[in-house]
Residue, then its C-alpha position, 0 to 999 in steps of 0.5 A: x334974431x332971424x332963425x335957419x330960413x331967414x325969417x324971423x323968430x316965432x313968438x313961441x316956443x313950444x315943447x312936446x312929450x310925446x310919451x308912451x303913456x302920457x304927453x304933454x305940452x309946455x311953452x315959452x311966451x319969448x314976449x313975456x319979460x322974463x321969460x317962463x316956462x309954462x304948462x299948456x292945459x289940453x282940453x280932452x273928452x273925459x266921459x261921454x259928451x263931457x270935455x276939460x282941460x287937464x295938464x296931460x294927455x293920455x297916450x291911449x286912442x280909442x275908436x268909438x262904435x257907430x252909436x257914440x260916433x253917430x251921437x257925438x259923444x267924444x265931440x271937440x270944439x275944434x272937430x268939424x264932424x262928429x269923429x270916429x275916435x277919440x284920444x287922452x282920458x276917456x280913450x283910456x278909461x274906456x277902452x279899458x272895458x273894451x281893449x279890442x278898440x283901444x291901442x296903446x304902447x303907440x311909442x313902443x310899437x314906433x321902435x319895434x324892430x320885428x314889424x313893418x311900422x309903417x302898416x295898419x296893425x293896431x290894436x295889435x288883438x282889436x276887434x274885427x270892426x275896428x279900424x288898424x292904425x300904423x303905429x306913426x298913425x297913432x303917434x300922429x293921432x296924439x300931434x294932431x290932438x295937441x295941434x288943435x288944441x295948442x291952435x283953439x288956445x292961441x288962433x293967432x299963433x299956429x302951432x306949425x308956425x312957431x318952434x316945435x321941439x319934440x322928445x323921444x328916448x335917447x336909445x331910439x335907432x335911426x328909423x324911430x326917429x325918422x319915422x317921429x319926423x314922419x308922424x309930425x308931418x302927417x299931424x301938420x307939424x312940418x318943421x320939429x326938433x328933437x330932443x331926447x328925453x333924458x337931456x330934456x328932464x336935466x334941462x327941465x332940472x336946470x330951470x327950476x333951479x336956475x339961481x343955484x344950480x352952479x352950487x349943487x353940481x361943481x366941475x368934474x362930477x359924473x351926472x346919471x339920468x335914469x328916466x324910466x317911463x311907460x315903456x323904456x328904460x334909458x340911461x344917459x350919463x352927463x359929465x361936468x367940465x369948465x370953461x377954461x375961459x369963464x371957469x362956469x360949469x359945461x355939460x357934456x352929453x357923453x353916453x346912452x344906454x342901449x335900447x330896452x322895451x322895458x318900463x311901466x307897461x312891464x310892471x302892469x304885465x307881470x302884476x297882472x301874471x301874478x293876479x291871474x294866478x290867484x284867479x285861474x290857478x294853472x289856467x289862463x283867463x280869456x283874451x277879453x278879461x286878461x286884457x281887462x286885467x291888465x289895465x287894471x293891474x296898471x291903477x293897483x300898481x300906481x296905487x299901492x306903490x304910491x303916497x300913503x297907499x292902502x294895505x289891500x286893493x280888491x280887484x274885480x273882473x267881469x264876466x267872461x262868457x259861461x262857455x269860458x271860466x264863468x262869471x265875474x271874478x274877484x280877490x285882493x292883492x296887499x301893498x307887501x305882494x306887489x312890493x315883493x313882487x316888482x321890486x324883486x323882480x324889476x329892481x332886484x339887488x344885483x352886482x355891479x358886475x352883473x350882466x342882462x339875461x339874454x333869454x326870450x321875453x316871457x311876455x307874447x301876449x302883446x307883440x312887443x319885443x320886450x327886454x329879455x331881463x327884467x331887471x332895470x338894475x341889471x342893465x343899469x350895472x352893465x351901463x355904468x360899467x361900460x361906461x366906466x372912462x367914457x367921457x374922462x377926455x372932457x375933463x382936462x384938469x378936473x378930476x371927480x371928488x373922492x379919489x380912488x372911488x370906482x369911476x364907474x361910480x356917478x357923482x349926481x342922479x336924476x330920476x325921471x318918468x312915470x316909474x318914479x313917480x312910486x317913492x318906493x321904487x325910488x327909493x328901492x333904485x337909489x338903494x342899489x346904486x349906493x350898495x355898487x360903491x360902498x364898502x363896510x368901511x364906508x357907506x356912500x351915496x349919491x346926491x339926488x336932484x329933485x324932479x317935483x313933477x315928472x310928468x311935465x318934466x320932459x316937456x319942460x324941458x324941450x321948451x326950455x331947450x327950445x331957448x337954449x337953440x335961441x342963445x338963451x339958457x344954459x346948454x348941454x354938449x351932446x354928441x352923437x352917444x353911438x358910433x355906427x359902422x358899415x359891414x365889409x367883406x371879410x374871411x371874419x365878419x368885419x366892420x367900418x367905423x362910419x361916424x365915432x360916437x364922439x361926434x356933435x351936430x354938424x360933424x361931417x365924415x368921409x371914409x377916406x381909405x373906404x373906396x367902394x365899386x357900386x354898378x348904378x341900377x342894381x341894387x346894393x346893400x349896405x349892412x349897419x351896425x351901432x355900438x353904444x359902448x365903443x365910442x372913440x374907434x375913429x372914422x374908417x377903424x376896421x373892426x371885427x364885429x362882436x354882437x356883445x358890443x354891436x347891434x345891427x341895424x336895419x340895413x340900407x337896401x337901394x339901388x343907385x341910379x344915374x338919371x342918364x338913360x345908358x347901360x349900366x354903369x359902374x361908380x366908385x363911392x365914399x360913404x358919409x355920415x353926419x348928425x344933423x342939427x335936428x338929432x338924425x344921421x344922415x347917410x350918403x355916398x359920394x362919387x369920387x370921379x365925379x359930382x354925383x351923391x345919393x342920399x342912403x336910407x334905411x330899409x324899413x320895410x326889411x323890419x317886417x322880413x326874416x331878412x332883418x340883419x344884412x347878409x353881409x357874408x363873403x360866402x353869401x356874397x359871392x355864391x356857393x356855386x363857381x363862376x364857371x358853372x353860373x357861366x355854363x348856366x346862362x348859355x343853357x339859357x342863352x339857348x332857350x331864350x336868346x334871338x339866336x336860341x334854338x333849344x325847346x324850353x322843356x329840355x332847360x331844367x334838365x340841362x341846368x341840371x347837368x350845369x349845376x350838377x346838383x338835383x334842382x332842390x339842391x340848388x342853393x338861394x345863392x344860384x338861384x338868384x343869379x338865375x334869376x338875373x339870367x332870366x331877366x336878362x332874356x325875358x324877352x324871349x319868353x315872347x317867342x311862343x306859349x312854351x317859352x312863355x310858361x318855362x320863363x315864368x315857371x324858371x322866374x318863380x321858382x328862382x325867386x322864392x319865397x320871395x324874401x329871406x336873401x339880400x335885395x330880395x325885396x327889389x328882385x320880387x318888385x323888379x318881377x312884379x313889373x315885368x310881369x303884372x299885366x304883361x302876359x303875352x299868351x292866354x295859356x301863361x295865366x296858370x302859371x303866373x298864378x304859381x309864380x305869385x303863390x311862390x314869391x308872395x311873401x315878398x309882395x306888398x299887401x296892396x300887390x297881395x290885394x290886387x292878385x287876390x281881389x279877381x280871384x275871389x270873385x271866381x270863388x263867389x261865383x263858383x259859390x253862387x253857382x253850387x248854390x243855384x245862383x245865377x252867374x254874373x258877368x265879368x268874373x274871372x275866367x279861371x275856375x276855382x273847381x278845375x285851377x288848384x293853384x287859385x286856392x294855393x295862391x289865396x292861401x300865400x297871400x298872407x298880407x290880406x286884410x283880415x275881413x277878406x281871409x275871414x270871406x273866404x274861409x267861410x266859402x272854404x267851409x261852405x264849399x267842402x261838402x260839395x262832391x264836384x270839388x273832391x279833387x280840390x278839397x286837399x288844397x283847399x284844406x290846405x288853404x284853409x290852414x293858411x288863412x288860419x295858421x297861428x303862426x305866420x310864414x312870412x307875414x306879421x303877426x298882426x295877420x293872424x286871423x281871430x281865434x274864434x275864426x280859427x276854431x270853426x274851421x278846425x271843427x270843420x276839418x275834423x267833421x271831414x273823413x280826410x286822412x292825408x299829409x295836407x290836412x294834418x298839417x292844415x290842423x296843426x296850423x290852425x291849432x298850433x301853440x304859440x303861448x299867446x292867448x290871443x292866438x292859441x284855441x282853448x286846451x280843451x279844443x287842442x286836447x281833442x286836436x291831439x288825439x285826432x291826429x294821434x288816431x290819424x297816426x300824424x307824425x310826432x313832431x306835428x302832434x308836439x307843435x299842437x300840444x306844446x308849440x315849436x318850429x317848424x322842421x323842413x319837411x313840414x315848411x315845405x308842405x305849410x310853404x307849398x313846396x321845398x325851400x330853398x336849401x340854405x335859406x334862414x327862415x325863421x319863425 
């Protein structure tokens, strides 16, 4: 039968587990009678100039030196150069050896909530020369892999053109899943469906026992999914009902568990704590041999967890540098250490009524956010017990075998992914289950469904579903597992229930008693919630919001725009909600008067900002500053800039001094941003003279910063970039622009970053070149870095720079300090330095973090230096600051000597603590690392 678009069928159907350590891909032949599920050989370099086929490939992509590259070693068929990279075995293997080119976890960092995903930052420690990958970059690295390959083994039947079912975990949020989308497209897979993993591995279950599945499960039974995999940990609960017409078994997909960065790669980490322990005592290994040590970890813990393991395995580090703790290391870790270790610590006997520990993640070094508890079974008893009735509505007559047990308890379980592939801690998972529901009295446990290969199951069954959306096979009723909600303005914080987790694929829903009053062309924000547990509150439900039972989402940020060049508009709006066929919400607003909708997207961008949770407060909403006053504000502004404005701009900050009858550093964001839609609106104005032209863009900076941290901050600094970039009206406004940007940078994109910083480092080679004896070269810059302080302030900002360019220009730095000409510039150019080489960045990710290496020189440059003043104290601290990571930290030896020069300096106390323990930063020293004040009431956080 034809599919969606009215053409015929593709001949195949294929399924893709696109997994955090491994991937696969299986098939359906629809030409083959029956019809079969099969596992396609993927073809990968293993070694050096050596490729073959195996049944999975790796999840790790490995970028080759210039010599492998150059002699082709990781050469394909397919490849029509020699490439640059290579992903499956050999990526794994040898990156190993060398971590600074491999990236791995891509699937973790696909979900990760704290980092723009979409940005260049893996390896998230890589070496200098290495090329960064966004996380979808690399996810689309392994498509593309397996796009060429499944295209070598059937030329005939590109994959693009057959059916392509694509899984990810059932807890991904809604930008995970776009961005799969996303990285599908870009490895020229256009059209996917998704399934989430967990239904996959029942459906691959279903399969395999097609002839008698119906009398292994029976109608009324309570079906557990625990598919545990390199890095997450998801739970899924299948209620069985009958077909009130046919009597035949129905599966119902009615709950999910929520999201947890918790699986294999946990494992590998805490065994290899343990490890370093025995090699280094109280001390830390360097980044190179820990990250050696890691992958190690991974093949000890697969080995002495699984069939007929060995008693002992000798583990062997290589040398480190005789600078560091010495030469290659070595001890041996037992069978009885490892199954002490993660079994008590990953499956550890708990309670049913046991809750997660919402703690920090003890695991900084990789930039994950990492489960707080460890503890798999933990959160399992939580997931069962909020889930206790979920789903009873489905079972209309059939009640669960065993009256009076706990209906919390499931009847059936299936284990899945690479966790289990470990008999013990199958067994270990299966133990506490049954310890949750039996008694002295009687012992229970529940039935187990085989899952012989787990790491083809989920690929398995994505083909198999691929069918099943093909009227052939037999089909789980999922709904939507989460409900999501909108937050509204309240005297609490309050939410609206948008789409009920109960809802199916296709379901549509419009808030009928939610009327919303946008104005077209400004922006709006739509804060979202998801829930997991709450599934039945039905479309348009008010409730108060309970971080316990709702999770925030990245919100929506937009602006609405009419297509009808006229002044502002405003609209009443409803909102909709749907789940599309292939597994997404879709989120709209509809107008009521009339037939206009916009399609709403998540915020991604907002993910990489302190700004990740809407600002979704009435008091933040409406201002802490009364209308009147405002009003009372931009007729002093009026005054100034209007055609009919006669005051002189330097008397506008002392008149809004009196306006708000508050110092100007007592202003709070709220005002300040209401200043600066004042400003915009006679921005025309600032045109009137020289002076006016610097007090507008002064007055715009310093409302608008830092730049992020306040709702739709992130339109205001690109509404400011248009208005300004390229538009200044007199020569004498260049300085101040340059203040303007060092204020707002840390809401400018790293391409805006790039553009400001790229002629302002040309003026400091210049200014190099010339202290060195060399000659000028035309077309440089006009500004000086010797007499402009604030191009150094503005380089400092620009956190977003690409790692090479801060390395450049803190060696000028160092280069250019000595020099007697720049001894009124050298405070702020240590200051910059400082930013260049801050552990611990301001606004930016933490994949802006210069190498530690890099940070040390400069701080022995510092401290070479006779400056005793505030700047270059905290420019130390920056640079030695202890964040626990020992990617980012300087060795204790080097923060020791940092402690006690700032001791002898008599440096404040609090600054001292941040270099020799770690912490945050307190206002005053966020003002010096900033520049300047922060806005009062601002939520920075670190």
């Amino acid at each position: 039968m034809p599919n969606a678009d009215g053409e015929a069928p593709s001949r195949f159907v294929v399924g893709i587990d696109l997994g955090t350590t491994n991937s696969a891909v299986a098939y359906v032949d629809t030409q083959q009678e029956p019809w079969q599920v099969a596992t396609l050989p993927i073809l990968q370099v293993v070694a050096p100039f050596q490729a073959e086929q195996r049944e999975t490939l790796p999840s790790f992509h490995y970028q080759t030196t210039s010599a492998e590259a150059n002699a082709g070693a990781v050469r394909l068929p397919w490849s029509a150069e020699a490439p640059s990279h290579a992903v499956g075995v050999f990526a794994r293997d040898e990156g190993t050896g060398n971590p600074g080119r491999l990236v791995a976890s891509a699937k973790s960092w696909l979900s990760h909530t704290g980092v723009d995903r979409t940005a260049d930052l893996l390896p998230w420690h890589g070496d200098a020369d290495v090329e960064r990958l966004s996380p979808v970059e690399a996810s689309s690295r392994y498509l593309r892999h397996l796009h060429e390959n499944w295209n070598a083994a059937f030329p005939n039947h590109p994959l693009a053109e057959q059916d392509v079912v694509v899984t990810l975990p059932a807890s991904f949020d809604e930008v995970a899943r776009q961005l799969t989308i996303e990285a599908a497209k870009r490895a020229g897979l256009p059209r996917i469906i998704l399934i989430e993993e967990p239904q996959a591995a029942f459906y691959a279950w279903v399969y395999r026992n097609a002839v008698d599945w119906q009398q292994q499960i029976t109608s009324g039974q309570k079906i557990l999914v625990c598919d545990v995999g390199g890095g997450t940990s998801d739970f899924t609960l299948i209620r069985v009902s009958a077909n009130e017409t046919t009597g035949h078994a129905v599966f119902n997909r009615i709950a999910v568990g929520e999201h947890l960065i918790l699986g294999g790669d946990n494992l590998d980490l805490a065994l290899a704590r343990y490890v370093e322990q025995k090699l280094a005592g109280d001390d830390k290994l360097p980044a190179h041999q820990w990250e050696v040590l890691v992958r190690t970890a991974r093949r000890v813990k697969e080995t002495l967890l699984g069939e007929n393991p060995p008693e002992t395995i000798t583990i062997n580090l290589p040398a480190a540098g005789a600078k560091l703790i010495g030469g290659g290391l070595q001890t041996a870790v037992t069978r009885a250490e490892v199954e002490s270790l993660l079994l008590d610590g990953f499956l550890p006997r708990v309670n049913l009524t046991d809750k997660p520990a919402r703690k920090q993640s003890g695991f900084q070094d990789f930039g994950l956010p990492y489960a707080t508890d460890p503890a798999i079974t933990r959160y399992l008893a939580a997931f069962l017990s909020a889930h206790r009735f979920t789903g009873d509505e489905t079972l209309g007559s059939d009640r669960p075998a065993g009256q009076g047990a706990d209906p919390a308890r499931p009847d059936v379980v299936l284990l899945n992914g690479g966790l289990f592939a470990s008999p013990v801690l199958q067994q270990r998972l299966l133990e506490v289950v049954a310890s949750w529901f039996s008694s002295p009295e009687q012992s229970w446990r529940p039935a187990v469904l085989e899952s012989p290969r787990l790491d083809l199951a989920v690929a398995h069954g994505a083909a198999y579903y691929g069918m099943v959306r093909r009227g052939e096979g037999v089909s789980i009723a999922a709904t939507l597992a989460r409900s999501y909600y909108i937050g509204v303005a309240s005297d609490k914080p309050t939410a609206v229930c948008l789409a009920p987790g109960n809802a199916v694929a296709g379901q549509e829903f419009e808030i009928e008693g939610l009327d919303l009053q946008v104005t077209l062309a400004e922006p709006v924000e739509f804060p979202l919630y998801v829930s997991s547990s709450r599934l039945v509150d039905p479309p348009g439900a008010i409730i108060e919001v309970n971080r316990e039972e709702l999770t925030p989402l990245p919100p929506i940020r937009t602006v609405l725009k009419s297509g009808r060049q006229k002044d502002q508009q405003q609209a009443k709006v409803r909102l909709r909600a749907q789940l599309s066929e292939i597994g997404v919400l879709e989120l709209s607003c509809r107008e009521v008067d009339a037939n206009r909708s916009w399609r709403l997207q998540f915020d991604i961008r907002s993910t990489t900002q302190t700004d990740l949770a809407a600002h979704d407060t009435a008091g933040e909403r409406e201002g802490f500053v009364d209308e009147p006053t405002l009003a009372a504000c931009r007729e002093r502004i009026a005054g100034v800039f209007a055609e009919s404005g006669g005051t002189p701009p330097r008397e506008l900050m002392p008149e809004l001094v009196r306006a708000l009858e508050l110092d100007k550093h007592e202003w709070p964001t709220s005002a300040l941003r209401r200043l600066w839609e004042m400003l915009m609106e006679f921005q025309a104005g600032r045109q009137r003279s020289p002076a006016h032209e610097a007090r507008w863009l002064n007055l715009v900076g310093y409302s608008l910063r830092p730049g992020y941290g306040f709702a739709v901050d992130d339109w205001r600094v690109a509404q400011t970039w248009r208005a300004v970039n390229g538009k200044i009206a007199f020569p004498a406004s260049h300085a101040e622009t340059l203040i303007l940007w060092r204020r707002i940078a840390g809401g400018l994109s790293r391409g805006q970053q790039l553009g400001l910083a790229e002629p302002l480092i040309a003026s400091v080679r210049a200014l190099r070149r010339r202290f060195d004896g060399g000659a000028a070269l035309a077309g440089t810059t006009a500004l000086d870095p010797a007499a402009t302080l604030e191009i150094w302030r503005l380089l400092g900002s620009l956190e977003l720079l690409p790692i090479n360019l801060k390395l450049e220009l803190g060696d000028h730095i160092v280069h250019l300090l000595p020099k007697r000409k720049l001894e009124n510039a050298r405070p702020t150019m240590i200051w910059a330095l400082g930013r260049l080489g801050q552990r611990v960045p301001l606004s930016g990710p933490l994949n802006t973090v210069v190498p530690v290496q890099q940070a040390a020189k400069w701080l022995d440059a510092i401290l070479a230096r006779p400056e005793t003043d505030l700047l270059s104290n905290a420019a130390v601290m920056q640079l030695a600051r202890r964040t626990d990571d020992r990617h980012r930290d300087v060795d204790a030896a080097r923060r020791a000597r940092i402690v006690e020069w700032l001791e002898f300096r008599d440096a404040a106390e609090h600054l001292i603590e941040l270099v020799r323990t770690g912490g945050a930063l307190d206002e005053g020293e966020r003002g010096v690392v900033y520049g300047e004040s922060m806005p009062i009431g601002l939520r920075i956080h670190e």
